[in-house]
MARPADREN-301574 format. One record per residue: x, y, z of N, C-alpha, C in turn; residue in one letter. Coordinates in steps of 0.1 Angstrom, whole numbers, padded with zeros to 4 digits, always signed. Each point is the difference from the previous one (the first is absolute). Last residue first. Example, Ala and Ser with C-alpha at 12.3 -4.5 7.8 and 13.67 -1.06 7.14 Angstrom:
2
+0128-0022+0071+0009+0011+0000-0008+0011+0008S +0003-0057-0001-0009+0012+0000+0009+0012+0000A 
//
This chain:
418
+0200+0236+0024-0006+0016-0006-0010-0010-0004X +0024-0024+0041+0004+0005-0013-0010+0010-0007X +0002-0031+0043-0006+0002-0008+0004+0005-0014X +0022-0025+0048-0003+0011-0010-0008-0004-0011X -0007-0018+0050+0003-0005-0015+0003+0016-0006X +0000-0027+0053-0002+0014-0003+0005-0004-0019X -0029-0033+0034+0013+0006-0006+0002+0010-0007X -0045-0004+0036+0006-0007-0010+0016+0002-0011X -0052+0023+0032+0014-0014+0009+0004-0008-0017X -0028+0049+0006-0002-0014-0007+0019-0009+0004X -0035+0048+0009+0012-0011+0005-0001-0008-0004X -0028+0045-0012-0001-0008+0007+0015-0009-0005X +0002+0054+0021-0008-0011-0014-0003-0015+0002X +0004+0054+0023+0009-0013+0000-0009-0009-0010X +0012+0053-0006-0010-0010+0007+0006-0012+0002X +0023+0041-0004-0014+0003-0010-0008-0011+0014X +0052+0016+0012-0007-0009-0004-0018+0005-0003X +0050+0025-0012-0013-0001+0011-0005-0011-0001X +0037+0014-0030+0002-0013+0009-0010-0002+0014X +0000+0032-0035+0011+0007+0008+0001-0013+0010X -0029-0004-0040+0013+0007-0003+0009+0000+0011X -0040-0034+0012+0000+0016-0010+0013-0001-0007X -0016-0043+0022+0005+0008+0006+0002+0011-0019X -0027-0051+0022+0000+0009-0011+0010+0012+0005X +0004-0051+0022-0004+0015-0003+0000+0009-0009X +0001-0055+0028-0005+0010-0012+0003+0011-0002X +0015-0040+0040-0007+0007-0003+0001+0012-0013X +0030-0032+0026-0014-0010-0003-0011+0009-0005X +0042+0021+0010-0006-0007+0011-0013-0005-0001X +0014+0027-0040+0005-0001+0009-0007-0006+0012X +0001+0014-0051-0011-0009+0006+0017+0001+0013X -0026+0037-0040+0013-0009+0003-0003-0008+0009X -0012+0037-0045-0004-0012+0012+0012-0008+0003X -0011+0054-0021+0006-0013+0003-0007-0007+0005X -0006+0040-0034+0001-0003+0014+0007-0012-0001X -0008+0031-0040+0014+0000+0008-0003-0009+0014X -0035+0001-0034+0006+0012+0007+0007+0001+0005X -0010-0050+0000-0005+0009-0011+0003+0020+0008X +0036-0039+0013-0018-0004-0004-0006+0010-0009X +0051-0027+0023-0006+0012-0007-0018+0000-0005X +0031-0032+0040-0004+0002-0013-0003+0013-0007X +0021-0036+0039+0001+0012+0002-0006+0001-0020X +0010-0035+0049-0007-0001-0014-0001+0019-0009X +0016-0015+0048+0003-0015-0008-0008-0001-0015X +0028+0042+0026-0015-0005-0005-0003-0014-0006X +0038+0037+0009-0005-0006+0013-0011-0005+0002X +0033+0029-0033-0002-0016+0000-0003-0003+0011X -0011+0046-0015+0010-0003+0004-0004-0016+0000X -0027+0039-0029+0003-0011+0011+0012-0006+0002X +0005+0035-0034-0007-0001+0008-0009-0006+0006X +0051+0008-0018-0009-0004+0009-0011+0005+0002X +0032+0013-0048-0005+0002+0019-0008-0011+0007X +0018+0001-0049+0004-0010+0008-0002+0005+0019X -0017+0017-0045+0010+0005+0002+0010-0007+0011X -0044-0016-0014+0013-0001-0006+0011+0009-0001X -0022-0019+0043-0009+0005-0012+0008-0001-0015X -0009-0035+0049+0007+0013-0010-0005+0003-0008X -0016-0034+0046+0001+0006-0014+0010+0015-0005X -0007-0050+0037+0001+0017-0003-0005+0003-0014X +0005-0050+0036+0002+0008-0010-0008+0013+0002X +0023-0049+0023-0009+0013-0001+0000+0010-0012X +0007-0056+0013+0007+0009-0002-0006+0015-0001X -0009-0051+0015-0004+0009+0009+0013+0016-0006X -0017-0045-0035+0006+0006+0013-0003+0010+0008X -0006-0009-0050-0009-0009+0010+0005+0000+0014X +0019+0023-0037-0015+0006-0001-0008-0014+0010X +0054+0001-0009-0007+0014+0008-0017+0002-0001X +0029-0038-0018-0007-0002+0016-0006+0012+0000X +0037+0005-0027+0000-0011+0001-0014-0002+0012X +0023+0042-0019-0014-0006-0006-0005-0013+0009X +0043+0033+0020-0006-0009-0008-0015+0001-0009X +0015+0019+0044+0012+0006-0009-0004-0008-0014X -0037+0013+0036+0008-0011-0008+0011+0003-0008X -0037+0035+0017+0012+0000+0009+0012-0015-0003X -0033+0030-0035+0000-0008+0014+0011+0001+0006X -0035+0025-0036+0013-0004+0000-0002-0007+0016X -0032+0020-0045+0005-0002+0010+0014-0006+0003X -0019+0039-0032+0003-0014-0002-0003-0002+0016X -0021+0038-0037+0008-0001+0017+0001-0018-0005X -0022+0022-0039+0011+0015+0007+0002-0011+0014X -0032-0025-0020-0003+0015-0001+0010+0010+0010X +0024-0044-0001-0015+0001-0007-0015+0010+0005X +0056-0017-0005-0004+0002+0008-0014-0001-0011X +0034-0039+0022-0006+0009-0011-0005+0011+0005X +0028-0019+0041-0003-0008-0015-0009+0012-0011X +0039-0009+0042-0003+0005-0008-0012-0003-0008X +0032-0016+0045-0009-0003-0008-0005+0006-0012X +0029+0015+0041-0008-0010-0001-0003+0003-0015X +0032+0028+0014+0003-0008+0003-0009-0010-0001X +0012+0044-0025-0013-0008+0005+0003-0015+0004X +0022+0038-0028-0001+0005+0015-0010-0009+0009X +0017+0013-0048+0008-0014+0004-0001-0001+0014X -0027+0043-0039+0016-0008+0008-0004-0009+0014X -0023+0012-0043-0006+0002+0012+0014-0007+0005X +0003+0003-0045-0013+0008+0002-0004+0002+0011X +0044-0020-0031-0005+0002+0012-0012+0011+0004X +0017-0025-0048+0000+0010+0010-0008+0002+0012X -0006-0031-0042+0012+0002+0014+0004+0008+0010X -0035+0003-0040+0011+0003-0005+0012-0012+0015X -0048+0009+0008+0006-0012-0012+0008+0001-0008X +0002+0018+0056-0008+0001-0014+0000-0016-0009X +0006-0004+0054+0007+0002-0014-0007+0003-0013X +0000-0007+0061-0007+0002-0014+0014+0006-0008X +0006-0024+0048-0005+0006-0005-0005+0005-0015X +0023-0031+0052-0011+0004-0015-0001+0011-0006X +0044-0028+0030-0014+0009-0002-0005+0002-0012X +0038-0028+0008-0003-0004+0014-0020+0013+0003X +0038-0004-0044+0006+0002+0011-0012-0002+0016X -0033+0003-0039+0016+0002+0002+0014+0004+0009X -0060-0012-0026+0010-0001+0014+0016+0000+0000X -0048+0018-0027+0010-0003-0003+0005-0003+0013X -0050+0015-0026+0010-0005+0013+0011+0001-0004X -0024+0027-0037+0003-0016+0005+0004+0001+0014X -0029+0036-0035+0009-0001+0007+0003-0017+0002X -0037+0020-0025+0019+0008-0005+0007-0002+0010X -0050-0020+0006+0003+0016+0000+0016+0006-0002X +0006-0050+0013-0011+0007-0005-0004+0014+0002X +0038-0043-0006-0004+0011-0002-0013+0003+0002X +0025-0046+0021-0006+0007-0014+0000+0015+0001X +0030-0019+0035-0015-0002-0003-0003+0009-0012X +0051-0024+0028-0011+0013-0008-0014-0005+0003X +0054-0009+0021-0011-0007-0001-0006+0010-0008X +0047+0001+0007-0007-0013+0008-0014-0004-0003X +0025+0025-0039-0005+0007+0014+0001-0016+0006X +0014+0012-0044+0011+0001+0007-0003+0008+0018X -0007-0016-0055-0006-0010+0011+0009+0001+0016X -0013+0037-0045+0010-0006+0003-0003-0006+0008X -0030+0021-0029+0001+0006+0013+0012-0015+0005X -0012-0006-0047-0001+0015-0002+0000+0006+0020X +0000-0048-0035+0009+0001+0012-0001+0020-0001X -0032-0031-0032+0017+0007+0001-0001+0003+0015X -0041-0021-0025+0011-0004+0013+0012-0001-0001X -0037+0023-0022+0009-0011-0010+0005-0008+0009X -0025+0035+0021-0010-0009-0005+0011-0013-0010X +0029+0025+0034-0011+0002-0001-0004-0011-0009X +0021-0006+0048-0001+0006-0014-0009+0001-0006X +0023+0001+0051-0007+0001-0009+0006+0001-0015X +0014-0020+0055+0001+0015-0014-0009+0000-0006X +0025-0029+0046-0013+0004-0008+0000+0009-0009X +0028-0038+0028+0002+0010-0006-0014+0005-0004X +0017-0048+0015-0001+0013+0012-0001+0013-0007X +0003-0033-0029+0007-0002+0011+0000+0010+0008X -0031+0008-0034+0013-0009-0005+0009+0002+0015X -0053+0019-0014+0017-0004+0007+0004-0008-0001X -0042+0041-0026+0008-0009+0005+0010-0002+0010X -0042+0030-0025+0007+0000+0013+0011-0019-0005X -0024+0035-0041-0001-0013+0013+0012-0004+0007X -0031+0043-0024+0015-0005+0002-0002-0015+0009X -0033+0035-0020+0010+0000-0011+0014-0011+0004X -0043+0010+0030+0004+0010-0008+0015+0003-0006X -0008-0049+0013-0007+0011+0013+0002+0016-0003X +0001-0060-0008+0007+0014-0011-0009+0009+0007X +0009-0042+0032-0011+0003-0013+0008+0014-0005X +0038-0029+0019-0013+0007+0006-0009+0002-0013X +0039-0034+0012-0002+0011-0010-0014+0002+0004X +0048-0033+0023-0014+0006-0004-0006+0012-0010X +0046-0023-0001-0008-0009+0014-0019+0005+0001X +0038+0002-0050-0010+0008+0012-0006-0006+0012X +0019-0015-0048+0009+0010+0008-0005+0005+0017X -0023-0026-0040+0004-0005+0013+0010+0006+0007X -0025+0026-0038+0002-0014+0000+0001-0002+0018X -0024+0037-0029+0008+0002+0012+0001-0018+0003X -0021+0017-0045-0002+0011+0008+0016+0001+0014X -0021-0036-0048+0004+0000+0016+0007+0019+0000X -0046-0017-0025+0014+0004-0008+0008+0001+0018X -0053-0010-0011+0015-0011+0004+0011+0005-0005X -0042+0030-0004+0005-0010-0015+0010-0012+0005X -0011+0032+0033-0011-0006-0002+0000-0010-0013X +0047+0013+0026-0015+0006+0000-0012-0009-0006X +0037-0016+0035+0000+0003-0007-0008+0010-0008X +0030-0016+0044-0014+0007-0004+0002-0002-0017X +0021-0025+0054-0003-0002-0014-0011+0011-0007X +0028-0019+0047-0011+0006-0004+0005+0000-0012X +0018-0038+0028+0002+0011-0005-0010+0008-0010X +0002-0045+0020+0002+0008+0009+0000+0018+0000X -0008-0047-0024-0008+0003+0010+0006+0004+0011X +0016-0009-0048+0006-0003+0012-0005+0003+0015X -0014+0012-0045-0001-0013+0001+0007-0003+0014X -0022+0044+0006+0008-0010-0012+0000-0010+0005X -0041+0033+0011+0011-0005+0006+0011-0009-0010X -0038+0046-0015+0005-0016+0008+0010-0004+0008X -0034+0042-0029+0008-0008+0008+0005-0011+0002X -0022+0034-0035+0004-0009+0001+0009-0003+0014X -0021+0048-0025+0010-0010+0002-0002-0016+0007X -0033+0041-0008+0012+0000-0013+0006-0008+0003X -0027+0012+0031+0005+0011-0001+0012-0004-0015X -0032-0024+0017-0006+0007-0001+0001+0016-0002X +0019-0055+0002-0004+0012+0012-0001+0005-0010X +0012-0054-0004-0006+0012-0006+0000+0012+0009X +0021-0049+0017-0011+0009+0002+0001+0014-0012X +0022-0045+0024+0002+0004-0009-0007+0010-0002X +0029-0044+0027-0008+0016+0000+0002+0008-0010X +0021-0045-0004-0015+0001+0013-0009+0007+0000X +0023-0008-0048+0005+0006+0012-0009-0002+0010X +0001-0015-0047+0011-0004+0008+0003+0002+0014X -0031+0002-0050-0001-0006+0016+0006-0004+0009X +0013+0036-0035-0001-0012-0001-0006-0002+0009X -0005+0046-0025+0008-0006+0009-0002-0015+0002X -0022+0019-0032+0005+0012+0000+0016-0004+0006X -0046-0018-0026+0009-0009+0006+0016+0010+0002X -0053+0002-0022+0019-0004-0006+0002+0001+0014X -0044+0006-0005+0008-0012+0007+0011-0002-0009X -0033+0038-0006+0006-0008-0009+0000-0012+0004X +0003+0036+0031-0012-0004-0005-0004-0009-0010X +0046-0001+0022-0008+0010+0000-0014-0008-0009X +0037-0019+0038-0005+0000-0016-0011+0013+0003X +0041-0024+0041-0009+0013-0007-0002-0003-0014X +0006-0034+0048+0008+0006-0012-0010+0008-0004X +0009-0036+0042-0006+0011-0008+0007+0002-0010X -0005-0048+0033+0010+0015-0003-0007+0009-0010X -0033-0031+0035+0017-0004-0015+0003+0016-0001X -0045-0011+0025+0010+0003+0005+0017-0004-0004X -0034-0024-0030-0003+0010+0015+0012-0002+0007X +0007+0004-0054+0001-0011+0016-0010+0009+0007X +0013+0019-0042-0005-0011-0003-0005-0015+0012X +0006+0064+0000+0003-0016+0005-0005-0009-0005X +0006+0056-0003-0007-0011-0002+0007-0015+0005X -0006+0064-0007+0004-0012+0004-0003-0011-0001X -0006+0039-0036-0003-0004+0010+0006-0010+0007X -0002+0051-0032+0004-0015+0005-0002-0008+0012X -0013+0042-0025+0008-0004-0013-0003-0012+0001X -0015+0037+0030-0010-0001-0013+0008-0010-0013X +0003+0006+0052+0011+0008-0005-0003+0003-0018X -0023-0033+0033+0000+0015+0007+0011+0012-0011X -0025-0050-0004+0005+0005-0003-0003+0012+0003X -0003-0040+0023-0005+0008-0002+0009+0008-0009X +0012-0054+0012-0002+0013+0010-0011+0010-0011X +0009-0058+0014+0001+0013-0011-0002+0013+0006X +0001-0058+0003+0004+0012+0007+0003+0012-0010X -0014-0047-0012-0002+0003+0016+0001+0007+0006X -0013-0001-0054+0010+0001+0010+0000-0001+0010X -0028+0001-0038+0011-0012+0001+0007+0005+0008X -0039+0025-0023-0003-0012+0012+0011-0010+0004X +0005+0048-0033-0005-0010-0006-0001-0014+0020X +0004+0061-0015+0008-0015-0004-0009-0009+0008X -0022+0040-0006+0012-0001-0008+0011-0010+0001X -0059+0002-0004+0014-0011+0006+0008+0010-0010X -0048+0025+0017+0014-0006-0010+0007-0007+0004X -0035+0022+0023+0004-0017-0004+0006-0006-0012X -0010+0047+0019-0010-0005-0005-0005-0015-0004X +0038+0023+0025-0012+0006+0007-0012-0002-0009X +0047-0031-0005-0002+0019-0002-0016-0002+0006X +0042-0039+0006-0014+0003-0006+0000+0015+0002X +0035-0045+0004-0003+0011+0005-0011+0005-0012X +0018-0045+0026-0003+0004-0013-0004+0012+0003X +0010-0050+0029-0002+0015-0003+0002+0006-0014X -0017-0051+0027+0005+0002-0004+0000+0022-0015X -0029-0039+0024+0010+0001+0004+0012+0009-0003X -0041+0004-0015+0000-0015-0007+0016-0005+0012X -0007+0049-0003-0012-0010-0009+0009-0013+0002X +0008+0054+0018+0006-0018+0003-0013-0004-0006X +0025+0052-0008-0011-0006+0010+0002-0017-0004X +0024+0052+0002-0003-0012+0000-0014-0008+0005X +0005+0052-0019-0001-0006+0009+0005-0017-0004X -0001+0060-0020+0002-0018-0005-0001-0008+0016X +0003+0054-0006-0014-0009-0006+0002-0019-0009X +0026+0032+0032+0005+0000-0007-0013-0008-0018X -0004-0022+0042+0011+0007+0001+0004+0004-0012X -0036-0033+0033+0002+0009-0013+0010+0012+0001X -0007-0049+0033-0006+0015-0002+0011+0008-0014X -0023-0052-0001+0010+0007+0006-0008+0016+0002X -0024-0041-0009+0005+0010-0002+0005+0006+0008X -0016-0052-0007+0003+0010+0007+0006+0011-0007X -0022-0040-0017+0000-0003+0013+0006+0011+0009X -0031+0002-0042+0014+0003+0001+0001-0006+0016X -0035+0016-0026+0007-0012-0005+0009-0003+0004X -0042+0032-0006+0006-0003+0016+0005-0011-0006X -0004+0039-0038-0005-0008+0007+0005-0008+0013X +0007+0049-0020+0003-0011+0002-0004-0016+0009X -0026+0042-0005+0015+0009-0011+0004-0012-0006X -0051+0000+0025+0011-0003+0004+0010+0004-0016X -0033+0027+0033+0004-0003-0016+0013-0007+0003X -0022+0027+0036-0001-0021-0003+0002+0000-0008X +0005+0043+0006-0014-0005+0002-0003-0012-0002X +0041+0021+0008-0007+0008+0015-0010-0009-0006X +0028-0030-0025+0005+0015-0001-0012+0006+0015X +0033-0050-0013-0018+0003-0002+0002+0017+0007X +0036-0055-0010-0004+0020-0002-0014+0003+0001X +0023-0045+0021+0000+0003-0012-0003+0020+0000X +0006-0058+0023+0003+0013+0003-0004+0005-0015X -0012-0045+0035-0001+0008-0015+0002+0015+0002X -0014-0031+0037+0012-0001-0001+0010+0005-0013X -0047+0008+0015+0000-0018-0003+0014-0001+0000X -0002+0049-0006-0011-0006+0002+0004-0010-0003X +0028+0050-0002-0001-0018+0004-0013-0004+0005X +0022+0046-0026-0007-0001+0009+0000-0014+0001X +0026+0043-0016-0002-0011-0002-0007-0007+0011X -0002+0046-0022-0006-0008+0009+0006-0010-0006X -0009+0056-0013+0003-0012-0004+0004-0012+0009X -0004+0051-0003-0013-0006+0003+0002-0015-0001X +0037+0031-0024-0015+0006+0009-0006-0010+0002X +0050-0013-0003-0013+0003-0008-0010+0006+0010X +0042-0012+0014+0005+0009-0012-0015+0000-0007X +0001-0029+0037+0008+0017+0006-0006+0006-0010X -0030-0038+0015+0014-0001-0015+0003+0014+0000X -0027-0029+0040+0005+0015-0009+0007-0003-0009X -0025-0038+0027+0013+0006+0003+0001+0009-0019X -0033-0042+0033+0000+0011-0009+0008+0016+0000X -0022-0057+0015+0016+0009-0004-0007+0008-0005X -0035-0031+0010+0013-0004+0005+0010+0009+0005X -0054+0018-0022+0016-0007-0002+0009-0001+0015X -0044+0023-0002+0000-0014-0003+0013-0007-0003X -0028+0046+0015+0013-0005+0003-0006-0017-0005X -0020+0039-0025-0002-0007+0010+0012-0009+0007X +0004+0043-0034+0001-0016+0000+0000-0002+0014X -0013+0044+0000+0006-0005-0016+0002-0011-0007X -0022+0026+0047+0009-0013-0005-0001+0004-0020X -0001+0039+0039-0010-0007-0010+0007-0012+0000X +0014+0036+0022-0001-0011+0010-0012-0010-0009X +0020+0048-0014-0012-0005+0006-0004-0008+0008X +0038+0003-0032+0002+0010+0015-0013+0003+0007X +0006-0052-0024+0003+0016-0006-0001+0008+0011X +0013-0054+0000-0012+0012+0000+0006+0011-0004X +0005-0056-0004+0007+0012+0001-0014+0009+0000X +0014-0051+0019-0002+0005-0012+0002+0015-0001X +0012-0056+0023+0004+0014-0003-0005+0004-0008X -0005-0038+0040-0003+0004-0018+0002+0014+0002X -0004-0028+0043+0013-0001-0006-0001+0002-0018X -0025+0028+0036-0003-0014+0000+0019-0004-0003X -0010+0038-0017-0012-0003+0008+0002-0011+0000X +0030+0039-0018+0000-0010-0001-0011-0001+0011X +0022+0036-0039-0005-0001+0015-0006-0020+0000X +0028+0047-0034-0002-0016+0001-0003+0000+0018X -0008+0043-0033+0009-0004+0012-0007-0018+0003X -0001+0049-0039-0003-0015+0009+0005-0001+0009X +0012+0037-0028-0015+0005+0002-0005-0010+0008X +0043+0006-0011-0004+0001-0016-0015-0003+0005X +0024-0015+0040+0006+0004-0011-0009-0001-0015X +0002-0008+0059-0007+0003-0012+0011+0002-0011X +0006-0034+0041+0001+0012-0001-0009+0003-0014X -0015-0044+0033+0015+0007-0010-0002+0017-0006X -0026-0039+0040-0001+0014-0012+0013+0003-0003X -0028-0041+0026+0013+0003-0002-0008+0013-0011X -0031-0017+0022+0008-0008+0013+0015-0001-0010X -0045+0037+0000+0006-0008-0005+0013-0015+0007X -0029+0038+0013-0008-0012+0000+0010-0012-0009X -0013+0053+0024+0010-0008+0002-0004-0017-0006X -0020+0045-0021+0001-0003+0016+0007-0013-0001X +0010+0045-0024-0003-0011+0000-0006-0008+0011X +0026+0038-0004-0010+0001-0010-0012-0009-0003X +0029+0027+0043+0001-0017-0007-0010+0007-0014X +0037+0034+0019-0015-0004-0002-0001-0014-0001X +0040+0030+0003-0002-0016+0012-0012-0002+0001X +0022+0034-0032-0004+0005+0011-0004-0008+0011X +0013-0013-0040+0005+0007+0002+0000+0008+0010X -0030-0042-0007+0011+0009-0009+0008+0003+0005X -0019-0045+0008-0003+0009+0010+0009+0008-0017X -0021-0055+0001+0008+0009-0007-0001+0016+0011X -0002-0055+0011-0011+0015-0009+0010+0005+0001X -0005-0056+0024+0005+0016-0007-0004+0003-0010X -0004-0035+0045-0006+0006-0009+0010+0011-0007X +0003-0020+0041+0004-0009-0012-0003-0001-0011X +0011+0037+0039-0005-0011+0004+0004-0012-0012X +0004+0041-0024-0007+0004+0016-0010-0016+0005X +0039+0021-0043-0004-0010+0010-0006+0001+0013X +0014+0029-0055+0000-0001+0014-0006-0012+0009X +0018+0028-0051-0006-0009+0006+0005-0003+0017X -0001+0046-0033+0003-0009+0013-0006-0013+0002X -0004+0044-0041-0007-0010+0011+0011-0008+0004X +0008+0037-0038-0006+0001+0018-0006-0007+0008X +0028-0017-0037-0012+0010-0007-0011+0008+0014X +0032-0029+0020+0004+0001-0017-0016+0005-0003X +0032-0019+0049-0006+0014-0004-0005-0001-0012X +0010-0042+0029+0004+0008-0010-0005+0011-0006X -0012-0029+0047+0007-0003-0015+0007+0012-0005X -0014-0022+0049-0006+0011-0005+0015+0000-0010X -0026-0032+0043+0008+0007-0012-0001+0007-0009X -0022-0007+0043+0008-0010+0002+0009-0001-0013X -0027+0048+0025+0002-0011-0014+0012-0015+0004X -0009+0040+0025-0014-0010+0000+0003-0008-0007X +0015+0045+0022+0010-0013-0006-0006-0009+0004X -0017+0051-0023+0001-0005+0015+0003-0018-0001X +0005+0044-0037-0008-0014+0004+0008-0007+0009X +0018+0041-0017-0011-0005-0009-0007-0006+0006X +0043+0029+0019-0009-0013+0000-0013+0000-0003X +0048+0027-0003-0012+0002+0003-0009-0013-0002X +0047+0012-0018-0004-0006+0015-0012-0002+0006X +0012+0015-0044+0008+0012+0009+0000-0008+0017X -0013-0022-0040+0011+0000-0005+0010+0013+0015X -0046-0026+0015+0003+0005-0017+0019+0003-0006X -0028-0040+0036+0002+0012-0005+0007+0005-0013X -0028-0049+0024+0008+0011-0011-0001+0014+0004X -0005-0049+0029-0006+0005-0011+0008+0014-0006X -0003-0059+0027+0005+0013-0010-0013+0014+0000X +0009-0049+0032-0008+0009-0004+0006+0008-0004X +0026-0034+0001-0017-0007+0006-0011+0013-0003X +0047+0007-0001+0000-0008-0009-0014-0008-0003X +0004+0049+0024+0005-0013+0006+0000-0010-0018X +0001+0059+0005-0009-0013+0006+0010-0011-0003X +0002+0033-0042+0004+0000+0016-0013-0007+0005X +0020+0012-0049-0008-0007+0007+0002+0001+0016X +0007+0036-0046+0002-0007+0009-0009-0007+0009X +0001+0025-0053-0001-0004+0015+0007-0008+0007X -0008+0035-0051+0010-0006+0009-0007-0007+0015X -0013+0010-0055-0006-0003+0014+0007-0002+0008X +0006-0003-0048+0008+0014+0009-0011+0003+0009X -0002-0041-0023-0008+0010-0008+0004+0016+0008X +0021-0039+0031-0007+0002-0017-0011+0006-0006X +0033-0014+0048+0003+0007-0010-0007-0004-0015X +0010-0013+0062-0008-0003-0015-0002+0014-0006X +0026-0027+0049-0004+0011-0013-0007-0005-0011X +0026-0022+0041-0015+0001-0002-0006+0016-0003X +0054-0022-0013-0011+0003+0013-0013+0004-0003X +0054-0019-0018-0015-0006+0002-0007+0005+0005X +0040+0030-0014-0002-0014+0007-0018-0005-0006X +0020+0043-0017+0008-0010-0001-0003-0013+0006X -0041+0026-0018+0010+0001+0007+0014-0012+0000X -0055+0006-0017+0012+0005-0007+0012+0005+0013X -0037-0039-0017+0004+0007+0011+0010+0013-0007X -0041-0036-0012+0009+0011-0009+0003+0007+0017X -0018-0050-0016-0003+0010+0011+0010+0011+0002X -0030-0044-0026+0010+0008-0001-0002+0012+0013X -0021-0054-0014+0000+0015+0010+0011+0009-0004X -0021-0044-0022+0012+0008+0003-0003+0010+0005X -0035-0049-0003+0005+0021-0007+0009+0004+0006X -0005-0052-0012+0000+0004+0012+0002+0021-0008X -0020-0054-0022+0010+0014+0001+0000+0004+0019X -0003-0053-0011-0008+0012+0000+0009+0012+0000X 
//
């Protein structure tokens, strides 16, 4: 059976109970047991009732009161009365909702559109309105008004990418378009999506070694490698034959960055991080050697800048090399993202995001503003902060006042990324 994907748009360095879309900014505060929301300035919408509470999108909120869920706006109105027993976010005017164990969809009325009667029923991103949906264990296409697109044949659809999806007949995968086009053909145990519009991954074995063919099935790279993977950014990853050493090629299989390399980062505004023996540098997209391998440690680029660790401290480097935030930061370093990074107190990477290490923030002139005394330290919307100290949450202004306290959620501290 499908299961609906929750997405949940935070925007801060760490993991914290924020939400960010359709330029709705909120926050959740209250208990894990009972939630409810303020606005972007702290102020509180809706009193902490809710057992959960979704995704901002076209100004509705899906929400949970007890075991029932409806939808609340913008202002923490319900619209609805509480009835559904799952509600997915809106988009393009619907919102997939579930009764019982069948899924169907409604409109911003709370109208049904399709009676909940399917199994599965999961968004196709890239299309308005569009649905793969599962009945009797048969997957297939059908649009907001039951029209079925593609018939239910399929023992499973993948999720859609780039408007192509796998999907499995007869045992066995084959990739398809949003109307049921076969662009290649039911023979594979293993296959990937074409994300990059040329090529795809594949396997003649379950769980057998990989290789790259383009739409065609010429046959780009061999079935040679454990790890293999297409991205989205034009290149080709892997591991070499020697299941150790990172590997890139581009999308046509033309080799990029052979076995020279202990590791190689995703390509990250123009440049991929690498290390070769303890060393880190960068190159660029041809994988010329262009920032010399001559830090203890880095992190990709983002917003024109890179980490860098040297001689024993952190600090930034244009994408020329040049030093952009001098060499002053004994813990930790990492990206920055809207103008500030955070930083720690771990002289290392190694451990530093699951341990009892603290953290701060910088800006990019490289001033302090939070000092590293926060087991969790983020940037948020209007310059504020959140940060989580002594088991506990906080929204904090500009001048490091605290706003409000938030809600707590007991769990390893993860970077998120842009």
């Amino acid at each position: 059976m499908f299961r609906i994907l929750l997405l949940a748009f935070t925007a801060s360095l760490f993991s914290f109970p924020t939400f960010a879309q359709d330029e709705f900014h909120y926050y959740l505060y209250g208990s894990s047991e009972q939630k409810g929301i303020l606005n972007k300035e702290g102020v509180p919408l809706t009193d902490c009732i809710y057992h959960y509470i979704g995704s901002c999108s076209e100004g509705l909120i899906p929400v949970r009161l007890d075991d029932k869920y409806s939808f609340i706006d913008t202002l923490g109105k319900a619209i609805f009365p509480f009835r559904y027993d799952y509600a997915d976010e809106f988009k393009d005017g619907t919102a997939i909702v579930c009764m019982g164990d069948k899924y169907g969809l409604i409109d911003r009325k709370g109208a049904y559109l399709i009676e909940p009667l399917y199994d599965g029923f999961v968004r196709i991103a890239d299309k308005k309105n569009q649905f793969v949906v599962e009945r009797y264990n048969k997957s297939g296409i059908i649009d907001s008004r039951n029209q079925i697109l593609v018939p239910l044949e399929y023992e499973v659809i993948y999720a859609f990418e780039k408007g192509n999806a796998v999907a499995k007949k007869n045992g066995l995968h084959g990739l398809i378009d949003t109307k049921g086009n076969v662009l290649i053909d039911f023979q594979y145990p293993f296959l990937s999506t074409c994300v990059n519009g040329y090529s795809v991954t594949y396997s003649m074995e379950e769980n057998g070694k990989k290789g790259l063919m383009d739409m065609k099935k010429r046959i780009l790279i061999p079935a040679d490698y454990k790890r293999l993977y297409a991205a989205e950014d034009g290149f080709v990853y892997g591991v070499g034959q020697d299941g150790y050493k990172d590997v890139v090629w581009d999308k046509k299989g033309k080799p990029i960055i052979g076995e020279g390399y202990d590791k190689v980062e995703r390509f990250s505004e123009g440049f991929f991080l690498v290390v070769k023996d303890s060393k880190s540098g960068f190159l660029d997209k041809s994988g010329k050697v262009v920032i010399p391998l001559i830090y203890e440690e880095a992190k990709p680029f983002s917003e024109g800048l890179a980490a860098v660790l040297k001689d024993g401290y952190w600090g930034f480097i244009d994408k020329k090399g040049a030093t952009a935030i001098d060499f002053k930061f004994v813990g930790v370093v990492e990206g920055f993202y809207k103008g500030y990074a955070s930083y720690g107190k771990r002289a290392t990477s190694s451990g530093a995001h699951y341990t009892s290490d603290l953290w701060g923030i910088i800006d990019k002139k490289g001033n302090i503003v939070l000092e590293n005394k926060y087991y969790n330290a983020g940037i948020q919307f209007d310059g504020k902060f959140v940060v989580e100290s002594g088991g506990k949450t906080y929204l904090l202004d500009k001048s490091t006042n605290v706003i409000r306290e938030l809600m707590h959620e007991q769990r390893p501290v993860m970077m998120m990324g842009d």
